[in-house]
N, C-alpha and C positions, 0 to 999 in steps of 0.2 A: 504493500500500500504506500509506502515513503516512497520506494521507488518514481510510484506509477506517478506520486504526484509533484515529485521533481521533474520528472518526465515531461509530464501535463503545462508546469507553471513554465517552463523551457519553451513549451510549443506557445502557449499564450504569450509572452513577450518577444520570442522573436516574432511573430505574427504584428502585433504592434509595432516592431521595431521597423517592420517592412510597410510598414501601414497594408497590410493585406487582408481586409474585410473577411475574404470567404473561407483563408485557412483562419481566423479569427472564430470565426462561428463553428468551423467543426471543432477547434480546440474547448470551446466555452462547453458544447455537445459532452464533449469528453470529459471537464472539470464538475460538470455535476454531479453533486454527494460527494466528491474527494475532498473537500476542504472545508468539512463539516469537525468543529470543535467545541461544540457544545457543551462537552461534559467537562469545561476548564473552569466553563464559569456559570455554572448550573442554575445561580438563581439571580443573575444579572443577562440572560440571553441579547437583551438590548445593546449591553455595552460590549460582550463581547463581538456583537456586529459589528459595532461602530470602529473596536481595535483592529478587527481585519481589515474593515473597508480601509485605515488609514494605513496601514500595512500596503494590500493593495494601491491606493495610490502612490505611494511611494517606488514601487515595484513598475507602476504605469510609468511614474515621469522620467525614472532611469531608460526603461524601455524606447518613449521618445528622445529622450535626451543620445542615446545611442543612435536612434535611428535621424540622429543629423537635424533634431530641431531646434530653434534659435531658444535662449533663452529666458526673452521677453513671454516668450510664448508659452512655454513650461511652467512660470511661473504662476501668469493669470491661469491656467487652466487647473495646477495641483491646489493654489491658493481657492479656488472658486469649490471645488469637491469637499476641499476640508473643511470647508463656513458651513456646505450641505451634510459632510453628516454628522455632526455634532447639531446640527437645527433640525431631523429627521427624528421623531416619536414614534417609530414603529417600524416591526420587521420587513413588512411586506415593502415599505417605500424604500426602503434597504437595502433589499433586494432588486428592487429596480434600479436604484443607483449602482447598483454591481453591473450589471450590463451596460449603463447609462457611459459610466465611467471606462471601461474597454472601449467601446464604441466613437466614445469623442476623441481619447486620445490615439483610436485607429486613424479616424480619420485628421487629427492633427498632424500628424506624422505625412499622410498621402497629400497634405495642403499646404505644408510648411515646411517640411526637411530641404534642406538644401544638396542633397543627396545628389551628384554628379555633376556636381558644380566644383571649379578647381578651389586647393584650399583659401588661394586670394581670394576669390568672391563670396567664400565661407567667412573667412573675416570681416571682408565689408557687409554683406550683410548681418549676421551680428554685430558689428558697433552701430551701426544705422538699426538695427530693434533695439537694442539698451539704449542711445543718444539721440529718438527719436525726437524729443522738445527740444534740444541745442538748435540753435542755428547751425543752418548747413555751412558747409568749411570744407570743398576739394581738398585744399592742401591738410587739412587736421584727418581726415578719413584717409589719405595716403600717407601719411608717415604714418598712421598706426597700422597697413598693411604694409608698410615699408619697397613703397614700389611710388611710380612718376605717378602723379597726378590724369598726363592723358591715359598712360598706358592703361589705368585703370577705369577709366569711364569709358574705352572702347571695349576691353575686357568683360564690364558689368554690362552694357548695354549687347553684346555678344551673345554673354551666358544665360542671361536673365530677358531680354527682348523689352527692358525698361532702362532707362535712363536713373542715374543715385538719385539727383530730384524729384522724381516721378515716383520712384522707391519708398523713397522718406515722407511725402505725402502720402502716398498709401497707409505706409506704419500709422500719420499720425492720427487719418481718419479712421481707422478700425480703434484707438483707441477713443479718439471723441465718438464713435458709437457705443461703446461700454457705458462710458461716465452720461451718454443722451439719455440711458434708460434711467439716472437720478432725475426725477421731475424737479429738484431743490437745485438745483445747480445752472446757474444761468449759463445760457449759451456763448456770450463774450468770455465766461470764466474758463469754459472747456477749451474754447480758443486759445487763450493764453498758453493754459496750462499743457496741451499737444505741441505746442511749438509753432504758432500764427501770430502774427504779430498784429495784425489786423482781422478783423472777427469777418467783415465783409469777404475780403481773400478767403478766409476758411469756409463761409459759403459755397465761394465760386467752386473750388476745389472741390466740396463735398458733395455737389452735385453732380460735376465732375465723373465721380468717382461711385454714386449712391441712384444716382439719378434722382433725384429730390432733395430739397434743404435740409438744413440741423433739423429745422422745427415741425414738416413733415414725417422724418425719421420719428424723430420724438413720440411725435401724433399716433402714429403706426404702431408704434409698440406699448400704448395706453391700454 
């Protein structure tokens, strides 16, 4: 039985690791009933879910985190799981979070890895997810890959089929969509706070990018 579920939890993170959905689900097929522990903590069943699931996610983020994903992106997604199960009152939603949980960070991995990208645009990409609010800076993004300035924006635009500008918008919109869903938080705040210097430009851009304004997104997800 240890065996089978060493075995098992092997086929489940490299399956994450590749972001590959459909070995994903035959592994999950297979992890049923193996990693039942119930008799550790017999008259606390709630919590001992809760200690797997955070077990689990940790075991997810490494998984992404091997499988080449930035770490802007690791962190919102492990941080977001841990706020849910510790706010989760019951087994059954627990259990959906256990599937919830593989799923998203399958499909992180298949959205976000930077996987056959050379290691140069593995770097700039990570410092542009961590330095998304900085003002852009060619010259500071290429001394921290240690290469020329052009060499490297024909390089990213190459690998990537975006421009570092075009890049760094991207990042900052997906996170002013996170902070759009606090209804408390003005729109010029998120602005700033993504790296817009002007709230009008981060308009333009997020339409851009969203096809509708800050305040239609917002509206949307009422």
């Amino acid at each position: 039985m240890i065996e089978l579920r060493y075995k098992t939890q092997k086929e489940l993170m490299h399956a994450v690791q590749m972001g590959n959905k459909s070995k994903l689900k035959e592994a999950l097929l297979k992890a049923e009933g193996l990693f039942d522990f119930s008799e550790r903590l017999p008259n606390h069943p709630l919590r001992l879910m809760k200690n797997q699931l955070i077990i689990v996610n940790t075991f997810l983020r490494i998984a992404a985190e091997d499988g080449k994903v930035p770490p802007f992106y690791l962190h919102h997604i492990s941080e977001k799981f841990a706020v849910q199960i510790e706010r989760i009152e019951s087994i059954e939603a627990l259990n959906k979070l256990y599937h919830t949980m593989f799923e998203e960070y399958c499909n992180l991995v298949k959205n976000r890895a930077v996987i056959g990208y050379s290691l140069l645009i593995q770097q700039a990409v990570s410092y542009l997810s961590m330095h998304y609010s900085e003002p852009f800076s060619l010259e500071r993004i290429s001394e921290h890959c240690h290469t020329h300035p052009a060499h490297l924006s024909r390089q990213f635009k190459k690998e990537t089929g975006m421009t570092l500008t075009a890049f760094m918008n991207k990042r900052r919109i997906e996170e002013a969509k996170l902070l759009l869903q606090n209804e408390l938080t003005s729109i010029d705040l998120i602005s700033g706070y993504v790296g817009f210097n002007d709230a009008v430009y981060f308009a333009s851009v997020f339409k851009k990018f969203e096809g509708m304004t800050p305040s239609e997104f917002r509206n949307s997800k009422k």
